[in-house]
N, C-alpha and C positions, 0 to 999 in steps of 0.2 A: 504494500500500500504506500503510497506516495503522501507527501506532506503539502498543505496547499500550496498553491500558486499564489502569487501576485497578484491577480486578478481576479481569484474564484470569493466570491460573498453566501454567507448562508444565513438565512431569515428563519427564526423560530422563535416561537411565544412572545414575541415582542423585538426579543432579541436581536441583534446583528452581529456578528463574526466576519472577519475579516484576517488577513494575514498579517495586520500590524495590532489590532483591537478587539475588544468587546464592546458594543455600546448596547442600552435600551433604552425604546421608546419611552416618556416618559406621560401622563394623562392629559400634557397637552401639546403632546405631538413632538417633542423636542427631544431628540438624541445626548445622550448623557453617558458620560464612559464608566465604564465596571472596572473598578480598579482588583485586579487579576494576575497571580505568577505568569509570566511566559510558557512555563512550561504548563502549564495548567490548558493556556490556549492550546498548545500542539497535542493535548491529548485531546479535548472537545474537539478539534479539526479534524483526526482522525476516528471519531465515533459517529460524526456530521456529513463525511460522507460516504454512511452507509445507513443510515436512519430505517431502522425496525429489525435491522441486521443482528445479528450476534457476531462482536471483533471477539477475537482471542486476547487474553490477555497480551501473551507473545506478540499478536501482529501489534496489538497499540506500542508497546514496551520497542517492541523492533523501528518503530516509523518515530514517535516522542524522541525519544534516545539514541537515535542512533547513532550507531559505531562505540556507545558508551557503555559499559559494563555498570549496574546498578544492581540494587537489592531488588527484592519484588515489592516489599510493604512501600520505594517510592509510589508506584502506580497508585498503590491505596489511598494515599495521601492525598496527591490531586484530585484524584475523583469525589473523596469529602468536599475539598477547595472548593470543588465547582460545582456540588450539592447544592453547598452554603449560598451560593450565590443566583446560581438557577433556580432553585424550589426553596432556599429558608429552610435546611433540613427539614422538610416536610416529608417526610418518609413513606408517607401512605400515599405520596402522587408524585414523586421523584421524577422527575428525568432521565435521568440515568437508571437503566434497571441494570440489577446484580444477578450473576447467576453462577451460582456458587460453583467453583473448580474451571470454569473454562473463561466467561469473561464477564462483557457488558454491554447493554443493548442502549439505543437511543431511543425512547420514546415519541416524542413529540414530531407532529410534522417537518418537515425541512422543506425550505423552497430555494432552489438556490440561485446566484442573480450574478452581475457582473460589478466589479467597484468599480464606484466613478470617483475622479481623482477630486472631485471639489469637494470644499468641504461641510459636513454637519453643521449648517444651523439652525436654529427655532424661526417661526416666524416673526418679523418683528412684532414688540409687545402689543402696538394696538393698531396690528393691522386688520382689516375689514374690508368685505365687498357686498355692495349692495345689490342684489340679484333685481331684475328685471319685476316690477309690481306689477299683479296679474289685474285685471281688468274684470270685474264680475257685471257690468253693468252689462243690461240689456242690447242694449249698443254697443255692436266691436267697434264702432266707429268712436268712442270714449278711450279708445288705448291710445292716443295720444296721451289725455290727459295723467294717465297710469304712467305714461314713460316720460313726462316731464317731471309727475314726482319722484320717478326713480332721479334722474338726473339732477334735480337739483340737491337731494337729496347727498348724490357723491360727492359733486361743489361744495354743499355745505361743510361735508363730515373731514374734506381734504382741507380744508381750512383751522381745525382744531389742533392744537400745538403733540406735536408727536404721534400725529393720527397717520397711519399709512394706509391710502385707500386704493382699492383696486381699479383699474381705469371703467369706464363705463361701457366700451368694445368690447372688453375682456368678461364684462360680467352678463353684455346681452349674448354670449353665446352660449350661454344655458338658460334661455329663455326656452319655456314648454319643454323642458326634459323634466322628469323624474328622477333625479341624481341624490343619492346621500350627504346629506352636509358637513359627513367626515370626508368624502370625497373632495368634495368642492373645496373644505380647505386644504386638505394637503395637497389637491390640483396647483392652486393659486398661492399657496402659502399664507392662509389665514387664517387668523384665529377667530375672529370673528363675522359669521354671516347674518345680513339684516335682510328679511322678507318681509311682502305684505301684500297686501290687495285694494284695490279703489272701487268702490260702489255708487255710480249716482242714476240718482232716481227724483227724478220730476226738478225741481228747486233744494234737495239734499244733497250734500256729497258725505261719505263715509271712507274714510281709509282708516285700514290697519298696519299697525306696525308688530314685526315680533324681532327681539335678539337673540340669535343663538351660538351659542358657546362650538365652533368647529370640531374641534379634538373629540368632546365626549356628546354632542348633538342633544345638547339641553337647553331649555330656555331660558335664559336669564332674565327678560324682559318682553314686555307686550304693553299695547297700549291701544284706545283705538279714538279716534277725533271724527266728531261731526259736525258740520259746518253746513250752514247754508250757500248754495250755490252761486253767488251774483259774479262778482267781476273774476273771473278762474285763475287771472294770472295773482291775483292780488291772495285771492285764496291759497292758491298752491302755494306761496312765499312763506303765507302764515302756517299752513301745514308742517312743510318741510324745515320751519326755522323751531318750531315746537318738537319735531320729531328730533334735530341736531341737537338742542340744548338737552334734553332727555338724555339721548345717548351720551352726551359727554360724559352728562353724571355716574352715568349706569354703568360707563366702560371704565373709569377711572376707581370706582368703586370696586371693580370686578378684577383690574389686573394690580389693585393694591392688597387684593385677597390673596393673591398667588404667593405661595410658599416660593421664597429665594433659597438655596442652601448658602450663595455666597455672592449678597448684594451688592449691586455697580449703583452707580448715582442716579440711573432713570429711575429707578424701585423706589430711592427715597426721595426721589420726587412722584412721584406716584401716590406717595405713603402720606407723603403731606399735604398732597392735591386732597387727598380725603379725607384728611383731618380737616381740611377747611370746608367740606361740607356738611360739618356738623355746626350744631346753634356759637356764636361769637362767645369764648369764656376767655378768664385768663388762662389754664389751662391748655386751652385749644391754640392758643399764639403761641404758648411755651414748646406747646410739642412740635406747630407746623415750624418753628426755626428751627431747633433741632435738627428735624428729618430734612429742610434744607440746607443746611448747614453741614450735615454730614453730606449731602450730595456735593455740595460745593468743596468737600474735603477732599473727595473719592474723583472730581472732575473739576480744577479751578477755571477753567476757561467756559464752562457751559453756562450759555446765555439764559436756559431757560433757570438754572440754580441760581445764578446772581441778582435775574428780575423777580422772582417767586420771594427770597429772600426781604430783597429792597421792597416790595407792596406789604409783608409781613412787619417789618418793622415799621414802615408807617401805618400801618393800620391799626398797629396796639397801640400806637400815641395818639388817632384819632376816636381809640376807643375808649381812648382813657386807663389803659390795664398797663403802660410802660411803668416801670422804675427807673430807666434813664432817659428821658425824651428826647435828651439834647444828644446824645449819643446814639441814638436809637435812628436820630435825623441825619445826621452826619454818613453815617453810617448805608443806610440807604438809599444817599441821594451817591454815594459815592459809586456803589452796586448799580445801580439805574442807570450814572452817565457810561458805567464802563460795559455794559450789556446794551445800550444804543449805539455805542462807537463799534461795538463787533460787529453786530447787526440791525440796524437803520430800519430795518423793515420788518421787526421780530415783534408781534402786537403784544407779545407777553410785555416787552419792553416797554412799549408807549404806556401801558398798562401800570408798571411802577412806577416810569416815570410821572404819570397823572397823579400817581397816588402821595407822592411825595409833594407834589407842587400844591395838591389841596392839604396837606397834613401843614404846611410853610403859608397857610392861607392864599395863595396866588392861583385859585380857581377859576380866572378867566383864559392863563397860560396851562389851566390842567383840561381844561373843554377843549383844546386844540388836540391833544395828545391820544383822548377818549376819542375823539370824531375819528382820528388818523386810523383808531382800532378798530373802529365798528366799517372804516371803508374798506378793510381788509377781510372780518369777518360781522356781517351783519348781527351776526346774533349771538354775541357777546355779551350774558348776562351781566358781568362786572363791569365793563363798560355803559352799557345804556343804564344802571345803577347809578352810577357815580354821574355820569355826566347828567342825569335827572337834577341828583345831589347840586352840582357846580351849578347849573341855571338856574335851580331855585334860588341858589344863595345870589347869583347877581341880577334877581329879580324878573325871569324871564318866566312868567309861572304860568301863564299861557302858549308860550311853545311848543307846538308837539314835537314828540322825539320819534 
């Protein structure tokens, strides 16, 4: 029996094998290596392929080892190793079956496949595709309107800060298939798919939204809006700007949930993103610097950790919860000029920057910064917030925003 190749991959229970690794999948879809003896590999290689087979102990011993003289209880050893690791010593549903005096058998399917030399990643954290909205009205001649709220919908969600959305081409061609939504992510590499449907009828329109979790095809989110029919473009805006603020929440909520085993500075911006949607405490300011703060440790140059940071220290001064104000100010404004000088067009950025300009009372220079972020992404809660905030205060209380 020959030892793999180069080239030869074998898929089982999750698992991947390969001639440099182990890796397994993990629930959400991400490859993760199994730290495993080498030799340990070269005996699972050679029991993989011949899956249902009976190896002699001899043929493994002769292909592992070879040209090396060894005791027998090695063999013993690694096949524990790789017990441990493949079934959790679970004994009653091994892997590896034993068969006393000759050898060992492979249970589990095997499928075997070719490596490809790029490498293992996860999807990025908050990628997403929005599948094509089915049309339920009576009218097929209404699937326009179904496929403007799909599209605006992609527009929208591409605008949210670390959001990676699937193109709109790529996601009309599973339009009318019946395709699994594990499929479709690991197709597209995403982790999250958004469906839904549009219904109108006489002067109603109805659309549905649902989120689903790719990797394990669960629903995290549904919602569903009805509206009265009149002006459709103005309608669909208002739809699809309720569906994106929604989903910010829901997806930020959702990949701050995810178990890290070894956090990089998106997670703890993530972590603090959703600490900041719970009610204003002092508490809740103590923790979101923190978690940004350590992002900023883990990654000094990231614009999104230096603007998150500078809106959080001004905001405990304008909440009234700082114990250094003046330092709190300083401090922030300094985060804000240097996260606009990296990036000029980063609305997180315009975003501290406002926040700081209204914390220093200068809320007629903080309404420019707000406007700059809402032209960038319409529906900016924190933005049409605050800049409500800044026009009240210089008197403009009839405005619409």
């Amino acid at each position: 029996m020959k030892a793999l190749s180069s080239h030869e991959v074998f898929l089982f229970e999750g698992f991947r094998l390969d001639r440099r690794s182990l890796s397994r999948r993990d629930k959400y879809g991400a490859e993760a290596p199994v730290e495993i003896g080498s030799r340990a590999l070269d005996v699972l290689g050679v029991l993989l392929q011949r899956p249902g087979d009976l190896v002699s102990r001899n043929e493994i011993m002769a292909t592992a080892w070879a040209g090396t003289a060894v005791e027998d209880n090695n063999l013993t050893i690694q096949i524990a190793s790789l017990r441990r690791v493949l079934d959790r010593d679970d004994a009653q549903s091994s892997c590896i079956q034993t068969v006393p005096g000759r050898g060992y058998r492979f249970v589990p399917p095997v499928t075997r496949a070719e490596r490809s030399d790029r490498p293992l990643r996860p999807p990025p954290r908050l990628a997403i595709v929005v599948l094509p909205f089915t049309n339920l009205s009576d009218d097929p001649g209404q699937q326009y309107f179904a496929d403007g709220i799909t599209e605006d919908l992609t527009t929208d969600l591409s605008r949210l800060p670390q959001m990676s959305v699937i193109s709109r081409n790529t996601a009309f061609i599973y339009r009318h298939k019946r395709i699994d939504t594990r499929q479709i992510g690991a197709e597209l590499g995403a982790r999250y798919v958004l469906q839904g449907s549009v219904r109108r009828s006489e002067n109603q329109v109805r659309v549905t939204a649902q989120l689903i979790d790719a990797a394990t095809d669960t629903h995290l989110w549904a919602d569903r809006f009805d509206c009265g029919a009149g002006d459709l473009f103005a309608l669909q805006n208002e739809i699809t700007g309720r569906i994106a603020s929604e989903l910010n929440i829901e997806l930020i909520a959702a990949e701050a949930a995810r178990l890290t085993v070894d956090p990089e500075a998106l997670d703890y911006i993530l972590r603090g993103r959703a600490v900041k949607l719970r009610p204003n405490s002092r508490a809740v300011h103590a923790q979101a610097v923190s978690m940004f703060e350590r992002a900023l440790t883990l990654d000094p140059r990231s614009v999104e950790a230096q603007s998150l940071l500078a809106s959080e220290f001004a905001m405990r001064m304008l909440d009234g919860v700082s114990d250094s104000e003046a330092a709190d100010l300083v401090r922030a404004e300094a985060l804000a000029d240097r996260a606009l000088a990296a990036s000029p067009r980063s609305p997180t950025a315009h975003i501290a920057k406002g926040d700081v300009l209204r914390a220093r009372g200068r809320s007629a220079e903080a309404i420019a910064e707000y406007e700059t972020v809402l032209a960038i992404n319409r529906n900016d809660a924190h933005a049409l917030d605050f800049l409500a905030d800044c026009k009240l205060l210089r008197g403009s209380i009839e405005e619409p925003l």
